[in-house]
Biopython code that builds the backbone (N, CA, C, O; Angstrom):
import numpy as np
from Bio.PDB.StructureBuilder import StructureBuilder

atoms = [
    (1, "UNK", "N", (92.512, 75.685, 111.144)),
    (1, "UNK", "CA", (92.475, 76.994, 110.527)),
    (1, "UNK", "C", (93.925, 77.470, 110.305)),
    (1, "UNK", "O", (94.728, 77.319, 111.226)),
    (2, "UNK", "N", (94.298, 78.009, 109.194)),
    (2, "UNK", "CA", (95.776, 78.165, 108.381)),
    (2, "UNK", "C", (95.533, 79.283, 109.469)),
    (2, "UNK", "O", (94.478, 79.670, 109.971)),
    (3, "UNK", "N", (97.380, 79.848, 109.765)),
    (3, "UNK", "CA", (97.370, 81.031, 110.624)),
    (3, "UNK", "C", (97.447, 82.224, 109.417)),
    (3, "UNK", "O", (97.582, 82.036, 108.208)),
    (4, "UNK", "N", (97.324, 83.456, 110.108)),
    (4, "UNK", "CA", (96.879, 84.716, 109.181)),
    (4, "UNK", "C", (98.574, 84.973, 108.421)),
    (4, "UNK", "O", (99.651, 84.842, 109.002)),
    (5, "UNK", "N", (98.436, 85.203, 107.577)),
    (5, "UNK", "CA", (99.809, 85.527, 106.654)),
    (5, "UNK", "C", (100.066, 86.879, 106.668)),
    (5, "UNK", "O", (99.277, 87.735, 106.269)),
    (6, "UNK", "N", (101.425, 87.128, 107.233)),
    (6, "UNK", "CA", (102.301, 88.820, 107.396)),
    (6, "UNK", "C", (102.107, 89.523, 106.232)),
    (6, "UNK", "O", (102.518, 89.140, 105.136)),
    (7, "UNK", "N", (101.528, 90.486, 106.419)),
    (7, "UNK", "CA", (101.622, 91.289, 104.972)),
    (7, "UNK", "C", (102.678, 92.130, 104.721)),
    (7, "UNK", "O", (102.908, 92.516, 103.575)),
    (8, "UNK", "N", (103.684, 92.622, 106.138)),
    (8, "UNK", "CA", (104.449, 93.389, 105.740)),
    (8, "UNK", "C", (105.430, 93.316, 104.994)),
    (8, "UNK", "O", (105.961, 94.315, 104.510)),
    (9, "UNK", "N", (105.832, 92.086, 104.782)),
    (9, "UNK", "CA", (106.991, 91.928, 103.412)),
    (9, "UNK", "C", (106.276, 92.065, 101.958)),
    (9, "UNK", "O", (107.074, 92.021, 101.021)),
    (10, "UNK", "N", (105.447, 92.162, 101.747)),
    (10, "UNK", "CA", (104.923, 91.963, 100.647)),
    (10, "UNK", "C", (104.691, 93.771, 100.623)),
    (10, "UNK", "O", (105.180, 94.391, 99.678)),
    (11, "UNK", "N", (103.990, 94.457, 101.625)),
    (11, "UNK", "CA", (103.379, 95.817, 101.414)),
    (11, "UNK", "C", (104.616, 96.568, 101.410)),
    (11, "UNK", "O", (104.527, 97.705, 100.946)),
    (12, "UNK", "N", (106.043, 96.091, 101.930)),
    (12, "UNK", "CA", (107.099, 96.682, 101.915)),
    (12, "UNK", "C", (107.624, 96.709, 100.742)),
    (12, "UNK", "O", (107.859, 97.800, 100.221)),
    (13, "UNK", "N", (107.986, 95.215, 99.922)),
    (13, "UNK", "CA", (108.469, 95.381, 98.587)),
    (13, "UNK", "C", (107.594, 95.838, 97.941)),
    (13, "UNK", "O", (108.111, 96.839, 97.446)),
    (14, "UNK", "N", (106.237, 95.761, 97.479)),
    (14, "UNK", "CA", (105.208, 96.607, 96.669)),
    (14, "UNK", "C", (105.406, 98.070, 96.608)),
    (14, "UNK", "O", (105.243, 98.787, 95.621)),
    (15, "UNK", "N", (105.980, 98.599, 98.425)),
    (15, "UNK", "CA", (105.685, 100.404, 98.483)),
    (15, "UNK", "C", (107.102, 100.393, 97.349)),
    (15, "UNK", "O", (107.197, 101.067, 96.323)),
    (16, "UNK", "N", (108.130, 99.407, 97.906)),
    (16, "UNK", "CA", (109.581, 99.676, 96.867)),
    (16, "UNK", "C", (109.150, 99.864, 95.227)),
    (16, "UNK", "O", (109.505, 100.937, 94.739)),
    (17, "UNK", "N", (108.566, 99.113, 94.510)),
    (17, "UNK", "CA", (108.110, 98.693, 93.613)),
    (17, "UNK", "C", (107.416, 100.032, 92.843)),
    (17, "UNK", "O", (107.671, 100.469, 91.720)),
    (18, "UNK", "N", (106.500, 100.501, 93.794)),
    (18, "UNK", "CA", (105.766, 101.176, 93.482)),
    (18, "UNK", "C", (106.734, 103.447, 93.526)),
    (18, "UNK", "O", (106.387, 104.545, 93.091)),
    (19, "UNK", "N", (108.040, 102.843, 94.388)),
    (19, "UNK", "CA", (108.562, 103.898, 94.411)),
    (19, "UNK", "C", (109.610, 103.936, 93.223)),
    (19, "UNK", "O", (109.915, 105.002, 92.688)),
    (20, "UNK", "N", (110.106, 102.809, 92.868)),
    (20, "UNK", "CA", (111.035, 102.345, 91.714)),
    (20, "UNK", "C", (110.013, 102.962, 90.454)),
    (20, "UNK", "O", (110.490, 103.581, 89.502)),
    (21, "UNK", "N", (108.547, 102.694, 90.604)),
    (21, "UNK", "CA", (108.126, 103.310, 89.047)),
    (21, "UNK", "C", (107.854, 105.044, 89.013)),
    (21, "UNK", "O", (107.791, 105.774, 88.024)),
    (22, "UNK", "N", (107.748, 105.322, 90.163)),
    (22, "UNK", "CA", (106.883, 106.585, 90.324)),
    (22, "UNK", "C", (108.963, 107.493, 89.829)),
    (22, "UNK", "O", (109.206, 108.326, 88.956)),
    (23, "UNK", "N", (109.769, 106.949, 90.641)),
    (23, "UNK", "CA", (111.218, 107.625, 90.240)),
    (23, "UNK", "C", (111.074, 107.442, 88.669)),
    (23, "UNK", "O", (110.876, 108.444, 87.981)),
    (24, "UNK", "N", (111.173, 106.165, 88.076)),
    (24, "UNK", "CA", (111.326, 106.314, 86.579)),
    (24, "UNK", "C", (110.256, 106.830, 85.255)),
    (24, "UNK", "O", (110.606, 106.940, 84.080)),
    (25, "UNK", "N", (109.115, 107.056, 85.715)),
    (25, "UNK", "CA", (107.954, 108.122, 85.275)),
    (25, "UNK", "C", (108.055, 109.387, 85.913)),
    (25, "UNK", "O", (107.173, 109.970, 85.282)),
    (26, "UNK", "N", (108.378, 110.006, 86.497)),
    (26, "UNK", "CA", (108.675, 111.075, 87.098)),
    (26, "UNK", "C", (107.063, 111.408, 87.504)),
    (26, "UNK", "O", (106.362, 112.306, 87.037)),
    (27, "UNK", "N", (106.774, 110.598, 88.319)),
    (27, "UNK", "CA", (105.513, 110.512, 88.774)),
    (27, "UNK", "C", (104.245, 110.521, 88.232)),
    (27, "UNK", "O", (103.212, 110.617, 88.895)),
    (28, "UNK", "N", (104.343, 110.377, 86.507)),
    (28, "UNK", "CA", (103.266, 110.569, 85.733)),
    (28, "UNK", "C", (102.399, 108.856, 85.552)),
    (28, "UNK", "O", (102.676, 107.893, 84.836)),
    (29, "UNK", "N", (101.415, 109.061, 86.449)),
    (29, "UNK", "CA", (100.347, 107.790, 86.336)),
    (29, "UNK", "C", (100.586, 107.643, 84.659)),
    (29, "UNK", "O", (100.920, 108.485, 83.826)),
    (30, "UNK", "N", (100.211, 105.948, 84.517)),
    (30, "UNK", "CA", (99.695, 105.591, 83.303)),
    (30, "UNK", "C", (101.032, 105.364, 82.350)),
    (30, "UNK", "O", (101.089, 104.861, 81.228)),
    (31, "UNK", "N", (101.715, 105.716, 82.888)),
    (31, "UNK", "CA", (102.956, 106.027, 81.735)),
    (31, "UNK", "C", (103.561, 104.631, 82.165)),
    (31, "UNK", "O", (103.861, 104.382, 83.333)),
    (32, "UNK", "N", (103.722, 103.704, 81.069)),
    (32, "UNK", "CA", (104.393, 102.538, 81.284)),
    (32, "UNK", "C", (105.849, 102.354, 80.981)),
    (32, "UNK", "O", (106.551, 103.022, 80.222)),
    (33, "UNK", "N", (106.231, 101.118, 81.865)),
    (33, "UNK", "CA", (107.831, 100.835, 81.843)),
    (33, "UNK", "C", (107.911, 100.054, 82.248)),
    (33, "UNK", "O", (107.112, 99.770, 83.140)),
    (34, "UNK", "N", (109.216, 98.911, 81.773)),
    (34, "UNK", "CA", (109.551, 98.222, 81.497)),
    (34, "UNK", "C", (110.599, 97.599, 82.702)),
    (34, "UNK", "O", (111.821, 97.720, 82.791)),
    (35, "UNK", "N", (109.730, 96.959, 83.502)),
    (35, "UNK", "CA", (109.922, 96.934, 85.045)),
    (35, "UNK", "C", (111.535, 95.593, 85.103)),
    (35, "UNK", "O", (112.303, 95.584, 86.065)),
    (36, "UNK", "N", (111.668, 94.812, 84.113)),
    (36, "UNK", "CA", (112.359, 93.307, 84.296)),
    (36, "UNK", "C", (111.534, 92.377, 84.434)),
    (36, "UNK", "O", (110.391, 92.324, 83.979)),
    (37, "UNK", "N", (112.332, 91.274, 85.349)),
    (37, "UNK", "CA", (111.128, 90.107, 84.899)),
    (37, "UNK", "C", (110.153, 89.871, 86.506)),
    (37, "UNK", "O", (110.449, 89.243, 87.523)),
    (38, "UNK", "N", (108.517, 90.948, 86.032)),
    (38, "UNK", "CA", (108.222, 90.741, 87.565)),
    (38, "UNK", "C", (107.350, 89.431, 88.458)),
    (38, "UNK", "O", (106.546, 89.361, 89.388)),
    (39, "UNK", "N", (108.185, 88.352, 87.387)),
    (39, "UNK", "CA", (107.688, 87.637, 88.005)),
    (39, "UNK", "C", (108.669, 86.863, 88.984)),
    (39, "UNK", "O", (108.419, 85.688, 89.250)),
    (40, "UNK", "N", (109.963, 87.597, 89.616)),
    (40, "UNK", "CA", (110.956, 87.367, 90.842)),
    (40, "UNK", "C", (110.072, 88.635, 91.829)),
    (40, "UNK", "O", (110.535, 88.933, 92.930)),
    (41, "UNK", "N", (109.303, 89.044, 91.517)),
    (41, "UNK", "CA", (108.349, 89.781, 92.251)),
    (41, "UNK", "C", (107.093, 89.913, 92.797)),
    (41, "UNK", "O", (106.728, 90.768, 93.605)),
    (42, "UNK", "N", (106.053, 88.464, 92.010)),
    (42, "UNK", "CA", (105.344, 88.157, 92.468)),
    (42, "UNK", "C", (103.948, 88.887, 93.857)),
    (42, "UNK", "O", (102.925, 89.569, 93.812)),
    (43, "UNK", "N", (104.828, 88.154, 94.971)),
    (43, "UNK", "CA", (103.800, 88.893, 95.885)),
    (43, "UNK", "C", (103.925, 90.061, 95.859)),
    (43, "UNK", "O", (102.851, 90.440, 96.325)),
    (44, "UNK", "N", (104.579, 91.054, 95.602)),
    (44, "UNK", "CA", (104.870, 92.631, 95.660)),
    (44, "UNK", "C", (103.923, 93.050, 95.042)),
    (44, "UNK", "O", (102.945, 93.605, 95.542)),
    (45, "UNK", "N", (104.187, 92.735, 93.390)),
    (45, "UNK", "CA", (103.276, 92.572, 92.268)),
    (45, "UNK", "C", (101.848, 92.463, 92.521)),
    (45, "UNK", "O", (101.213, 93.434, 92.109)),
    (46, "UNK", "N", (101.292, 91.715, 92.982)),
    (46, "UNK", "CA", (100.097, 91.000, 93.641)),
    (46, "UNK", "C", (99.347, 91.931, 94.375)),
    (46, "UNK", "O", (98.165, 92.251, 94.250)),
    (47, "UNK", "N", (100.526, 92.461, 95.452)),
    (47, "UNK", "CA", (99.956, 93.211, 96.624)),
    (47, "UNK", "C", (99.444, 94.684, 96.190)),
    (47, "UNK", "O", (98.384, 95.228, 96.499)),
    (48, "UNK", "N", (100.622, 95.230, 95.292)),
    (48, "UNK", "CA", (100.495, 96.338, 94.510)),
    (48, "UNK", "C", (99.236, 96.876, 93.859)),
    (48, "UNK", "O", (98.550, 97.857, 94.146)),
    (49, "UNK", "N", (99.089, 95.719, 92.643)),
    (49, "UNK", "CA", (97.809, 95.843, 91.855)),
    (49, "UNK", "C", (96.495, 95.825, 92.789)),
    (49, "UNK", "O", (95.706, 96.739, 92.552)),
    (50, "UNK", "N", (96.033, 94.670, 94.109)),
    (50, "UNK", "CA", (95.117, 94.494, 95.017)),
    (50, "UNK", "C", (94.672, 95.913, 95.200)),
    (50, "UNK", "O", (93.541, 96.325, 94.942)),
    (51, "UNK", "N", (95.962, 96.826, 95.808)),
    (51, "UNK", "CA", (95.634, 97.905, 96.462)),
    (51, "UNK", "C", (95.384, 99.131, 95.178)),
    (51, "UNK", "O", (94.921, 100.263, 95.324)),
    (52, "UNK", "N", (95.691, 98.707, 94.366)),
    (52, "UNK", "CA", (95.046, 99.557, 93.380)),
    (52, "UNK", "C", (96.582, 100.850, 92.983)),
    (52, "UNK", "O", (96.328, 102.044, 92.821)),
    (53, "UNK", "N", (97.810, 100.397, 92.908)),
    (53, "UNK", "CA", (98.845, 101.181, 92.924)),
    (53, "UNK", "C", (99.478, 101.381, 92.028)),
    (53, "UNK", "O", (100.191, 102.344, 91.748)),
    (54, "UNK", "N", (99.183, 100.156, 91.328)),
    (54, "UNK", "CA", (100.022, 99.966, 89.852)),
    (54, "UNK", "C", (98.569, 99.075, 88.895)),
    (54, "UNK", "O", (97.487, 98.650, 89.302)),
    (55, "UNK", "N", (99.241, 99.084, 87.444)),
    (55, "UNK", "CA", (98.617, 98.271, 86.279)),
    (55, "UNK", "C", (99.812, 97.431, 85.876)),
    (55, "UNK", "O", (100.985, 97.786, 85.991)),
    (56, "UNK", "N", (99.332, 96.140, 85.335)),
    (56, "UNK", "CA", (100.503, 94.952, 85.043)),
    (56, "UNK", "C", (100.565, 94.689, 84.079)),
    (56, "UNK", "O", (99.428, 94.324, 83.781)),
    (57, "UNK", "N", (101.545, 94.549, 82.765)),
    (57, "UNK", "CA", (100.982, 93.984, 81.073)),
    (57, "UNK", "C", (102.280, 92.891, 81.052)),
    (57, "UNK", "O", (103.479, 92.980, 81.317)),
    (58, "UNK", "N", (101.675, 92.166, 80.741)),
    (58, "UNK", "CA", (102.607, 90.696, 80.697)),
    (58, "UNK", "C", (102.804, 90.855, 81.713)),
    (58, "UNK", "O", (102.070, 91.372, 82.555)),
    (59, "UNK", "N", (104.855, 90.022, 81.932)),
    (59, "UNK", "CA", (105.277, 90.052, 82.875)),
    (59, "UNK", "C", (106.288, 90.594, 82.782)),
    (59, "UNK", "O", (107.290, 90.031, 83.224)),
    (60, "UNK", "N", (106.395, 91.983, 82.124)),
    (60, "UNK", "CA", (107.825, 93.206, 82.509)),
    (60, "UNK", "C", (107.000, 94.594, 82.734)),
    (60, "UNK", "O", (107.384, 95.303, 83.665)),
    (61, "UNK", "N", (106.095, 94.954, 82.093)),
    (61, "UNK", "CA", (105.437, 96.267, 81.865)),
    (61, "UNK", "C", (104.739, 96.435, 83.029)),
    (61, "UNK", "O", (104.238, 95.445, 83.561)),
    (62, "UNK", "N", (104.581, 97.878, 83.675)),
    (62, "UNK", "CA", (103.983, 98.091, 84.696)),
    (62, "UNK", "C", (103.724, 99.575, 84.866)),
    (62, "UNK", "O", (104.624, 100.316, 84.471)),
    (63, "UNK", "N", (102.346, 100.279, 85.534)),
    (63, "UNK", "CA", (102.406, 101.603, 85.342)),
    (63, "UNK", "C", (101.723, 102.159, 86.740)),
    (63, "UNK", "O", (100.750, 101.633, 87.279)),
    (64, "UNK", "N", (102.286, 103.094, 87.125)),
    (64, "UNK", "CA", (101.459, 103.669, 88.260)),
    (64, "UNK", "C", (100.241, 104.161, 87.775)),
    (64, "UNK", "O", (100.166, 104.640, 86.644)),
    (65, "UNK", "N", (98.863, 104.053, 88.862)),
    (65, "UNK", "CA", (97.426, 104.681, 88.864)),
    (65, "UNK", "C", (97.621, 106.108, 89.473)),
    (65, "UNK", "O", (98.783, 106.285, 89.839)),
    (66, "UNK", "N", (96.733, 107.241, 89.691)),
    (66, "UNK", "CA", (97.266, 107.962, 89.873)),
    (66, "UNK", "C", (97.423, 107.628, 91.649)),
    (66, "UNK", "O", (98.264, 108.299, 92.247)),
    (67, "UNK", "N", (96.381, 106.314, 92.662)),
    (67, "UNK", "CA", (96.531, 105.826, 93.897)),
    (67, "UNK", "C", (97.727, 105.861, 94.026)),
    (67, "UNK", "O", (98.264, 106.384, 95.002)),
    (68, "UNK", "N", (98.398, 105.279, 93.009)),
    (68, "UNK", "CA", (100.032, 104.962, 93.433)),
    (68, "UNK", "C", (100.858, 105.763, 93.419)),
    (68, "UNK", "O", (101.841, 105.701, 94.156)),
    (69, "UNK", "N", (100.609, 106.871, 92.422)),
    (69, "UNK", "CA", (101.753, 107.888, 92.462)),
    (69, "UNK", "C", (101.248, 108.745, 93.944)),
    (69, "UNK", "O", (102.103, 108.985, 94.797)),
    (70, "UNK", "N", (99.995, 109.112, 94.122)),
    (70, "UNK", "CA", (99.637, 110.037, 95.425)),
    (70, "UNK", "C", (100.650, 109.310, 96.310)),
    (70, "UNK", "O", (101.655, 109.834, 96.790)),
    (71, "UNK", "N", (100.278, 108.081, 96.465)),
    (71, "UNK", "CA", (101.063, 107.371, 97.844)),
    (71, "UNK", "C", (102.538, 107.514, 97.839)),
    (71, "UNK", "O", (103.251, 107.800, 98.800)),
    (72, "UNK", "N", (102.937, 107.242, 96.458)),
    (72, "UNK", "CA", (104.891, 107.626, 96.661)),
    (72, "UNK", "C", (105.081, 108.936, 96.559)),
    (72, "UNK", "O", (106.240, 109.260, 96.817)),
    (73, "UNK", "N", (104.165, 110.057, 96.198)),
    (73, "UNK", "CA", (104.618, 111.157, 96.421)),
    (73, "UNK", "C", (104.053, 111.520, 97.902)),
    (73, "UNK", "O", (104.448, 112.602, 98.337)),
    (74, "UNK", "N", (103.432, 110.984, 98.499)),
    (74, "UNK", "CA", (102.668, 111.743, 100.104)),
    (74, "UNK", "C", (103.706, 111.379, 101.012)),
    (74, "UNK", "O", (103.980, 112.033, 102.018)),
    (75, "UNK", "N", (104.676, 109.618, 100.409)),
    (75, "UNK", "CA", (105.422, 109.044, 101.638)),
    (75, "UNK", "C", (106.635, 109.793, 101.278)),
    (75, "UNK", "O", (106.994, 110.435, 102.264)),
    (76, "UNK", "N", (107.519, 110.001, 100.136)),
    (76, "UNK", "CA", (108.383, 111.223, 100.383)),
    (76, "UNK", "C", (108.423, 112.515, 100.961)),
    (76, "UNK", "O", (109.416, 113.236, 100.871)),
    (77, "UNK", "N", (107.106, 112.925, 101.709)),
    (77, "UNK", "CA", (107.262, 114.075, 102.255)),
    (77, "UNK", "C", (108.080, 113.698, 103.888)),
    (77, "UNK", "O", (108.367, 114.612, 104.661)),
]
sb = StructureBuilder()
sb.init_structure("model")
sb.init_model(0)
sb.init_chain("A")
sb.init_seg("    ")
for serial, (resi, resn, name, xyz) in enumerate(atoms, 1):
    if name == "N":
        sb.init_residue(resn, " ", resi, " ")
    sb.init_atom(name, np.array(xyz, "f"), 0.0, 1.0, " ", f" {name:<3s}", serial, name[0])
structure = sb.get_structure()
């Protein structure tokens, strides 16, 4: 049996990820941007969308749900 895989590097760069879009939308879900190339981002990416935080188009575009903006605006308090 494979051992269980750490999620916290992945839920760590994702919360980054997810705080990098919510700063450059000024917290407005849905509003897309033009993230670079996220595929040096992968598991973040991955972890992000799973939890329902972001939307992905290709591999640069990316947009917060409104899940994701609540969460980067609740963890800045």
């Amino acid at each position: 049996m494979p051992d269980p895989v750490d999620e916290r590097p992945q839920q760590q760069d994702a919360c980054k990820l997810v705080h990098a879009l919510y700063t450059a939308t000024e917290g407005r879900p849905m509003d897309w941007r033009v993230m670079g190339d996220l595929a040096d981002k992968r598991a973040a990416v991955a972890y992000a969308v799973e939890q329902g935080w972001i939307v992905v188009e290709g591999e640069s575009r990316a947009c917060l749900t409104a899940k994701g903006a609540t969460l980067a605006r609740q963890s800045q308090l």
